[in-house]
DRENSEZA-784804 format. One record per residue: residue number from 0; z, x, y of N, C-alpha, C in turn. Coordinates in nm, 4 decimals, always signed. Layout:
+-----+----------+----------+----------+----------+----------+----------+----------+----------+----------+
|   i |      nup |    neast |   nnorth |     caup |   caeast |  canorth |      cup |    ceast |   cnorth |
+-----+----------+----------+----------+----------+----------+----------+----------+----------+----------+
| NUM |        Z |        X |        Y |        Z |        X |        Y |        Z |        X |        Y |
...
+-----+----------+----------+----------+----------+----------+----------+----------+----------+----------+
This chain:
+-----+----------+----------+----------+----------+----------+----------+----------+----------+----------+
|   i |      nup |    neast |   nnorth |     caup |   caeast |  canorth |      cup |    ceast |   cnorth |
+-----+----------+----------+----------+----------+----------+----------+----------+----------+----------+
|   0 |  +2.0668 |  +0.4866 |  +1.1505 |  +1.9674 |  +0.4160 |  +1.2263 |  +2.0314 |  +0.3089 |  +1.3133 |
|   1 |  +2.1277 |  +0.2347 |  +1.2349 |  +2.1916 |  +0.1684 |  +1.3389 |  +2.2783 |  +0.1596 |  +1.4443 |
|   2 |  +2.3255 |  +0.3288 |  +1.4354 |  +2.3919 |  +0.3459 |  +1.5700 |  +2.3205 |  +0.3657 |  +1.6557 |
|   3 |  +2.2250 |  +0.3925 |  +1.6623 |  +2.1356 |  +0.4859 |  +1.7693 |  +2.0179 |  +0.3340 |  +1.8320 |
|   4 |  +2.0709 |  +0.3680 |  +1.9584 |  +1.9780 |  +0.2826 |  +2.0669 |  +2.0217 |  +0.1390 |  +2.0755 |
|   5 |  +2.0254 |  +0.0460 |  +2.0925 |  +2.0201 |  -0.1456 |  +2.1323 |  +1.9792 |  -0.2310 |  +2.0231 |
|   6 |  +2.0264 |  -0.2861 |  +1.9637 |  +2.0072 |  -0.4345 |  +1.8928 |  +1.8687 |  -0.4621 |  +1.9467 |
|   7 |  +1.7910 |  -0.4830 |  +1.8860 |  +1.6214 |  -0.5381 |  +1.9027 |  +1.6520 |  -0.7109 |  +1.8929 |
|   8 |  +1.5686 |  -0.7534 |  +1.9446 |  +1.5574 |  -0.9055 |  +1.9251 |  +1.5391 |  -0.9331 |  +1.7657 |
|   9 |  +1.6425 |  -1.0449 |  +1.7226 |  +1.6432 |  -1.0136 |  +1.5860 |  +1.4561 |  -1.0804 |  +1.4983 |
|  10 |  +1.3562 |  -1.1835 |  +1.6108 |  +1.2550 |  -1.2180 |  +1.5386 |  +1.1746 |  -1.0840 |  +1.5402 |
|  11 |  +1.1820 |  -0.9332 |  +1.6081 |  +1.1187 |  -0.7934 |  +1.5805 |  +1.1672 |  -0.7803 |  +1.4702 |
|  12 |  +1.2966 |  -0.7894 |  +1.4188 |  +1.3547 |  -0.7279 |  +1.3116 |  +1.3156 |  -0.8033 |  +1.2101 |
|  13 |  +1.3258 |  -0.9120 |  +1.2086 |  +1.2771 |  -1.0260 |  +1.0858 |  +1.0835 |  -0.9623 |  +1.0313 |
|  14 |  +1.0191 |  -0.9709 |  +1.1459 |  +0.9122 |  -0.9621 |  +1.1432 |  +0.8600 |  -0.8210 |  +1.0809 |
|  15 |  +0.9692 |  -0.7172 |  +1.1183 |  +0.9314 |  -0.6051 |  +1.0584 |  +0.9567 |  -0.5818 |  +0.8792 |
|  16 |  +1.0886 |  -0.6780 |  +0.8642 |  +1.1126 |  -0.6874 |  +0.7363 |  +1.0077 |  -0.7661 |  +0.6573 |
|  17 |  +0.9508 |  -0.8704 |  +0.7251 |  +0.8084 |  -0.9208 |  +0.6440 |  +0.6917 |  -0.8295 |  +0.6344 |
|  18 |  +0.6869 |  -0.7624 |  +0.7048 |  +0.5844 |  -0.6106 |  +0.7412 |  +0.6679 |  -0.5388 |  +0.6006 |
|  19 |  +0.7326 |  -0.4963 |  +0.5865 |  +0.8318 |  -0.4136 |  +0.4672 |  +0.7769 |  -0.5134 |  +0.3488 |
|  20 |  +0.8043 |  -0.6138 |  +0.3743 |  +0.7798 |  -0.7008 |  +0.1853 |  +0.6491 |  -0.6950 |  +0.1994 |
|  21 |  +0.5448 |  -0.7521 |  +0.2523 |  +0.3949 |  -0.7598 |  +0.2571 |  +0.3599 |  -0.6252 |  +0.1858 |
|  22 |  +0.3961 |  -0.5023 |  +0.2768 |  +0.3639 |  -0.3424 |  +0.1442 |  +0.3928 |  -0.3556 |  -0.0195 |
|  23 |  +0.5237 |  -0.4561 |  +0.0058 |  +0.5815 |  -0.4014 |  -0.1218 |  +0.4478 |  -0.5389 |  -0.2257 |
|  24 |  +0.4427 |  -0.6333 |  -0.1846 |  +0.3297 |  -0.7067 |  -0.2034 |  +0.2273 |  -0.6435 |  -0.2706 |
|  25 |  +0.1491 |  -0.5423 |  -0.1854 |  +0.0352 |  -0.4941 |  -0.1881 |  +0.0497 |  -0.3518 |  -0.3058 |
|  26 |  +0.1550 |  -0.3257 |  -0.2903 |  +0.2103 |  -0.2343 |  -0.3943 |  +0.1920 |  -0.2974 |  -0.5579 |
|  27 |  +0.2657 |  -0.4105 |  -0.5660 |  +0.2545 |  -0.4796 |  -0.6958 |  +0.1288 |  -0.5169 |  -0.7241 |
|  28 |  +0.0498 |  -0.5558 |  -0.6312 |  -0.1045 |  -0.6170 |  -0.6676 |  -0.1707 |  -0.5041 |  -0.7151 |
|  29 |  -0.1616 |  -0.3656 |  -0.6054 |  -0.2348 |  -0.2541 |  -0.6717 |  -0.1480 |  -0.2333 |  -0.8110 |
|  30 |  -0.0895 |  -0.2181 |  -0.8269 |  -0.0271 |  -0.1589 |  -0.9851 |  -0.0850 |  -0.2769 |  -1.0837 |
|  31 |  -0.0909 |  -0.4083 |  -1.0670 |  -0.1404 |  -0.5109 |  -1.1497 |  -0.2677 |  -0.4645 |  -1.1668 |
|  32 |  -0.3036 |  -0.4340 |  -1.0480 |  -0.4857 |  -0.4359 |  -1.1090 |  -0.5510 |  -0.2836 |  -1.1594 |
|  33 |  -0.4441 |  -0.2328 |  -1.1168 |  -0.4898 |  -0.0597 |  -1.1944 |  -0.4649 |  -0.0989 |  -1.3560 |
|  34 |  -0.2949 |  -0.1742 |  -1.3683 |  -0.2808 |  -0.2294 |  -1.5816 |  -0.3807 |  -0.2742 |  -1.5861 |
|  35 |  -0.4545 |  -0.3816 |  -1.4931 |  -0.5380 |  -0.5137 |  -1.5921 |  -0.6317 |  -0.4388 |  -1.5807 |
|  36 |  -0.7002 |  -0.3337 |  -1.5138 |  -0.8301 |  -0.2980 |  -1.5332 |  -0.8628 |  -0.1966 |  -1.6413 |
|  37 |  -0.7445 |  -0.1347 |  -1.6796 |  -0.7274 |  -0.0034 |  -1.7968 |  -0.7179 |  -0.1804 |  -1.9255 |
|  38 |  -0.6149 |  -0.2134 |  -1.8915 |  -0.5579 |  -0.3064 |  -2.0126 |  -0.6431 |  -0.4217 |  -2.0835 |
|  39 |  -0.7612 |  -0.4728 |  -1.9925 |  -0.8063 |  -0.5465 |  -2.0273 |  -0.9258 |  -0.5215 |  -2.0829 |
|  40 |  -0.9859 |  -0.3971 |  -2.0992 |  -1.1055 |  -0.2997 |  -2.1220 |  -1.2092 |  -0.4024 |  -2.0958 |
|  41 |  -1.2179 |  -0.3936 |  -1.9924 |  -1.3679 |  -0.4953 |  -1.9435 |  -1.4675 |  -0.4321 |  -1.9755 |
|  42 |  -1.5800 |  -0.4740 |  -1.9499 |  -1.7056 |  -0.4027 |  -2.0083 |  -1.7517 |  -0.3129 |  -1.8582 |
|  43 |  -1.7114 |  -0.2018 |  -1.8718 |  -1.7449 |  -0.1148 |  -1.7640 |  -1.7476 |  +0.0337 |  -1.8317 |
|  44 |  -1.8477 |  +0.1087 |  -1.7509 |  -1.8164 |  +0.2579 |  -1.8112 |  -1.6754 |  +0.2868 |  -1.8414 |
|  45 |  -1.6375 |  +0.3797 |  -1.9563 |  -1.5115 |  +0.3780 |  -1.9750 |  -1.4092 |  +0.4911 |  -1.9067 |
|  46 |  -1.5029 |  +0.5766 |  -1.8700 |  -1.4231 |  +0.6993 |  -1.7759 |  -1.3972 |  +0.6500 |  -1.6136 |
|  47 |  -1.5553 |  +0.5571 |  -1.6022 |  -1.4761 |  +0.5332 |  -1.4431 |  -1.4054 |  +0.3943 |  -1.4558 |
|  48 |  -1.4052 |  +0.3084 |  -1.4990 |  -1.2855 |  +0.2513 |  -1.4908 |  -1.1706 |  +0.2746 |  -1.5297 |
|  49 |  -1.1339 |  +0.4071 |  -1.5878 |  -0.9855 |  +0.4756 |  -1.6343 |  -0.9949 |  +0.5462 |  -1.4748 |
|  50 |  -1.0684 |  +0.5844 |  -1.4534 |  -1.0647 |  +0.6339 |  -1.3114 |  -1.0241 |  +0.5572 |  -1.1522 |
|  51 |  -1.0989 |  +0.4038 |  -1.1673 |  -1.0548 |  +0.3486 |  -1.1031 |  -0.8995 |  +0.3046 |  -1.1050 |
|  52 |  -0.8747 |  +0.2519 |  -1.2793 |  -0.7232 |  +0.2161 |  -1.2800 |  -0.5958 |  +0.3505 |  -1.2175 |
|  53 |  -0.6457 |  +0.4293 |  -1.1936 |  -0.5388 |  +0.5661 |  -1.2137 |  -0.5315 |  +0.5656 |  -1.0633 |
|  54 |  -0.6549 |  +0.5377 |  -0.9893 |  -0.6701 |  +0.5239 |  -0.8161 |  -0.5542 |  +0.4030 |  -0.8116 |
|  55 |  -0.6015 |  +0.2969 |  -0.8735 |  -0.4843 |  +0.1945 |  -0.8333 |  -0.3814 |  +0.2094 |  -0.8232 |
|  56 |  -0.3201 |  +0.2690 |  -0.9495 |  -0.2051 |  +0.2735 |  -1.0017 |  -0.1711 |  +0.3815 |  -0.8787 |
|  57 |  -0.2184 |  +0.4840 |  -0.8732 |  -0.1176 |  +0.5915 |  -0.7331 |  -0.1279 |  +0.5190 |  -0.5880 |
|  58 |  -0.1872 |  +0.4255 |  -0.6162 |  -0.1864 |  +0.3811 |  -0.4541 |  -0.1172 |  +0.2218 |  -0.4376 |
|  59 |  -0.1014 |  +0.2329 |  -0.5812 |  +0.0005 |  +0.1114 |  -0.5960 |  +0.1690 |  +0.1898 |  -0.5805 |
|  60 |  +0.1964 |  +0.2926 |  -0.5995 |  +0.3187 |  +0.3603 |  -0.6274 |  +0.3045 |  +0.4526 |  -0.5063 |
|  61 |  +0.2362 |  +0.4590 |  -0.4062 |  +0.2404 |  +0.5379 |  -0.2295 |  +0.2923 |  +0.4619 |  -0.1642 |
|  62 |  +0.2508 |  +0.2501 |  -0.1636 |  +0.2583 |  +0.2095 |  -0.0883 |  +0.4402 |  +0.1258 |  -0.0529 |
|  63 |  +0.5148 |  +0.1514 |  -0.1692 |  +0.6510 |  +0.1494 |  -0.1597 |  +0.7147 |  +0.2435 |  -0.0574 |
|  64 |  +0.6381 |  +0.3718 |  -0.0894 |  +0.6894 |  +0.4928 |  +0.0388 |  +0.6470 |  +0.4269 |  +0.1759 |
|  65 |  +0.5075 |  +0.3582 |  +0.2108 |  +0.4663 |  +0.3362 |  +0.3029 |  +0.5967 |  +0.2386 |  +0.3974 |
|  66 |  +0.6181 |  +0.1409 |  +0.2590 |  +0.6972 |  +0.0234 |  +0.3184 |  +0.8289 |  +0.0782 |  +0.3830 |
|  67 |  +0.8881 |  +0.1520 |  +0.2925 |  +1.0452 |  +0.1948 |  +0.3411 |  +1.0241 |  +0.2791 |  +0.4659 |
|  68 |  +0.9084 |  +0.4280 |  +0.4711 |  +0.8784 |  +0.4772 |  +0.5866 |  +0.8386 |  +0.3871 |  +0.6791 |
|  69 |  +0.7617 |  +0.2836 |  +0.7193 |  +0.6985 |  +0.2015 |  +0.8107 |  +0.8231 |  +0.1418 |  +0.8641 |
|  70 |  +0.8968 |  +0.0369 |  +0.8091 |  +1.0273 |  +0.0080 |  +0.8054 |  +1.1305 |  +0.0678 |  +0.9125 |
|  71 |  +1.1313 |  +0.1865 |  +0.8616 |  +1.2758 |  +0.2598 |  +0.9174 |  +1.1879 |  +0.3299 |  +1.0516 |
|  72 |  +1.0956 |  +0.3472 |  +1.0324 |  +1.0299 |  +0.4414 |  +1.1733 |  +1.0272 |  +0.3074 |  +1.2863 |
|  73 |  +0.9512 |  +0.1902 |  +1.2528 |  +0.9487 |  +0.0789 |  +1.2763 |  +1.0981 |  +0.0141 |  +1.4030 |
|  74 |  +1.2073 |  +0.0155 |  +1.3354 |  +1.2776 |  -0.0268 |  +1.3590 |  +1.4050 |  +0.0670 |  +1.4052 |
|  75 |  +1.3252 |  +0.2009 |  +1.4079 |  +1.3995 |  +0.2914 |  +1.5019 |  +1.3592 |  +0.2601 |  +1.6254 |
|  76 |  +1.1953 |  +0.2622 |  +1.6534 |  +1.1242 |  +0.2406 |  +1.7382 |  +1.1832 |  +0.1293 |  +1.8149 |
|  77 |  +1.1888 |  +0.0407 |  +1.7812 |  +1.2668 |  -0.1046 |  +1.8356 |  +1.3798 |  -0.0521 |  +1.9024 |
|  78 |  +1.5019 |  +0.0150 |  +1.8618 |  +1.6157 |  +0.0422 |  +1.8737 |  +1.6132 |  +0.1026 |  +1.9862 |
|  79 |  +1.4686 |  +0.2020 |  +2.0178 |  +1.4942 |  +0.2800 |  +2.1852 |  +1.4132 |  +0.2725 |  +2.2118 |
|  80 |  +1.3126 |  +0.1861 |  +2.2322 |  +1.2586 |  +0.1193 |  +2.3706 |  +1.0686 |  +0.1694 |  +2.3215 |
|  81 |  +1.0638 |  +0.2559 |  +2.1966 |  +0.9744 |  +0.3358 |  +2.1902 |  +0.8282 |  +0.2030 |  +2.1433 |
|  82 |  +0.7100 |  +0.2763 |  +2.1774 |  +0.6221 |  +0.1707 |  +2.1015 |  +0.6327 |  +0.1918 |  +1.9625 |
|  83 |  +0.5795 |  +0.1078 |  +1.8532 |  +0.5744 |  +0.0953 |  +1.7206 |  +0.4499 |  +0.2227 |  +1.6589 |
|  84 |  +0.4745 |  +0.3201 |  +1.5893 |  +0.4277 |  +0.3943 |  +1.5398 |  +0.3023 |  +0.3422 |  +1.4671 |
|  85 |  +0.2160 |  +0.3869 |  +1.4294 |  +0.1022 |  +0.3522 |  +1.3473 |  +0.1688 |  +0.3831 |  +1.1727 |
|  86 |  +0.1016 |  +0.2820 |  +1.1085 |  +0.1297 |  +0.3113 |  +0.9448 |  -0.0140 |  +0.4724 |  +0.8984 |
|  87 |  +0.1340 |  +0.4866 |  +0.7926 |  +0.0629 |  +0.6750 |  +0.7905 |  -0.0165 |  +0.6587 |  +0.6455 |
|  88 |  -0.0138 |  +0.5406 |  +0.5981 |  -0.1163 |  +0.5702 |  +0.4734 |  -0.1692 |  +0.4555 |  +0.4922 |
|  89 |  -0.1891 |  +0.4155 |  +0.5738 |  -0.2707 |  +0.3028 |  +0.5804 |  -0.4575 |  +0.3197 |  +0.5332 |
|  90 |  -0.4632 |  +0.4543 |  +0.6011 |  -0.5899 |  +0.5002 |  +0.6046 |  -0.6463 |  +0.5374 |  +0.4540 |
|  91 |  -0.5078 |  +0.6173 |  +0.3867 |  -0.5659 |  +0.6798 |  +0.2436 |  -0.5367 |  +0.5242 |  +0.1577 |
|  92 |  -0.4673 |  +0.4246 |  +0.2041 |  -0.4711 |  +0.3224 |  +0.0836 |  -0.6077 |  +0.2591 |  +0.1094 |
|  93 |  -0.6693 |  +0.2498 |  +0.2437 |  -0.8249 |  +0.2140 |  +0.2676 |  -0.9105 |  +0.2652 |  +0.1780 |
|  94 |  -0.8816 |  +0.3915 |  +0.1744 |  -0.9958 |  +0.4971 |  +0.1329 |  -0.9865 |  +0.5177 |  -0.0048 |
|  95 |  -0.8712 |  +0.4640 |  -0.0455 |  -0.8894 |  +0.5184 |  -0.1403 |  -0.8867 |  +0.3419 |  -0.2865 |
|  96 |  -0.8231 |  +0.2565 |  -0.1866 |  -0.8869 |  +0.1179 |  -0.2256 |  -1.0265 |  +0.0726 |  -0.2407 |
|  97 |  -1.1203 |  +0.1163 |  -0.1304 |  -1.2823 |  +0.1568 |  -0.1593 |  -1.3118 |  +0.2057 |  -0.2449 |
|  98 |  -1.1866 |  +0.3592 |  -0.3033 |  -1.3183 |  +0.4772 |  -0.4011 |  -1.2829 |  +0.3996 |  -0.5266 |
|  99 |  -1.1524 |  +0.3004 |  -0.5264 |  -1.1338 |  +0.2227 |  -0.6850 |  -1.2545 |  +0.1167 |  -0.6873 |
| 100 |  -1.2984 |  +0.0262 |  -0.5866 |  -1.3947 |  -0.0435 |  -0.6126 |  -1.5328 |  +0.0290 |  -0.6106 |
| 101 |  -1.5742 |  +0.0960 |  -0.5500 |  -1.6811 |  +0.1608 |  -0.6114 |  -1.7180 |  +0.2309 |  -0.7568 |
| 102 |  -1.5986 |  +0.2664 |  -0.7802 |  -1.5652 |  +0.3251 |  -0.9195 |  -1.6217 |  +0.2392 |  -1.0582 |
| 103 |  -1.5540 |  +0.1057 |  -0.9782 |  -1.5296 |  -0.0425 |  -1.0724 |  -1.6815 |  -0.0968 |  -1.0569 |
| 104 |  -1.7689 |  -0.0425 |  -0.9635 |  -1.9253 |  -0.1219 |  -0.9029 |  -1.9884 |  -0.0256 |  -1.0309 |
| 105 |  -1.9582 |  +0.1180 |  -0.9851 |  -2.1045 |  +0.2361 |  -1.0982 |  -2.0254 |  +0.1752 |  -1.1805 |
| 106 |  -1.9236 |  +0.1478 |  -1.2388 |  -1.8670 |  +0.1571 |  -1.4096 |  -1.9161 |  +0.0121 |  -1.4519 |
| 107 |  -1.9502 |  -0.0761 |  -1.3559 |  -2.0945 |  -0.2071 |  -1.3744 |  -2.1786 |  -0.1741 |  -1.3974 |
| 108 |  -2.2695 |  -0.0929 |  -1.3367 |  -2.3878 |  -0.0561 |  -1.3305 |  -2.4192 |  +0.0439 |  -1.4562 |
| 109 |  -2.3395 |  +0.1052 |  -1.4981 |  -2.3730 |  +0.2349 |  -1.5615 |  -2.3733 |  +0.2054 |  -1.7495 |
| 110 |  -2.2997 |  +0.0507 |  -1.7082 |  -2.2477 |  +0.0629 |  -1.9158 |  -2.3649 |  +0.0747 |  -1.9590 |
+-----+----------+----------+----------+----------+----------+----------+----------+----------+----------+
């Protein structure tokens, strides 16, 4: 990656590496709250909140891929002149961050 194309201004590069930790951020929070929601057996239906924690937990363990892919596509992009690519799971960690809180809403509603 680093042979290919021009030195980027190094505050793109800084900035993209805070873009890289922020995932990895959001990575640890989802994995925390997929344990604490299995671990702490709150008073919620018990299948969908095993359901919600299991959503967490894989979308806590995608978004490491996200970071390193975002990252390196990121800062290829920089390197030749290209615009910055869109993040590729951005959409399923949306979607699928929603279907854990809804999960976590009926498994309220339902005990």
């Amino acid at each position: 990656m680093y042979r290919h194309g021009s030195e980027p201004d190094p505050r793109f590069s800084l900035a993209n590496e805070r873009t890289f930790l922020a995932w990895i951020r959001t990575s640890l929070a989802l994995l925390a709250a997929g344990v604490a929601l299995e671990g702490l057996a709150l008073p919620l239906q018990p299948q969908l909140r095993l359901a919600a924690a299991i959503v967490l937990i894989v979308l806590g363990l995608a978004a490491p891929l996200q970071a390193w892919r975002g990252w390196a596509r990121d800062e290829r992009a920089m390197r030749q002149g290209r615009p910055l690519p869109s993040p590729t799971l951005a959409a399923p960690l949306t979607i699928g961050t929603t279907a854990a809180g809804l999960l976590v809403l009926a498994g309220l509603l339902l005990r």
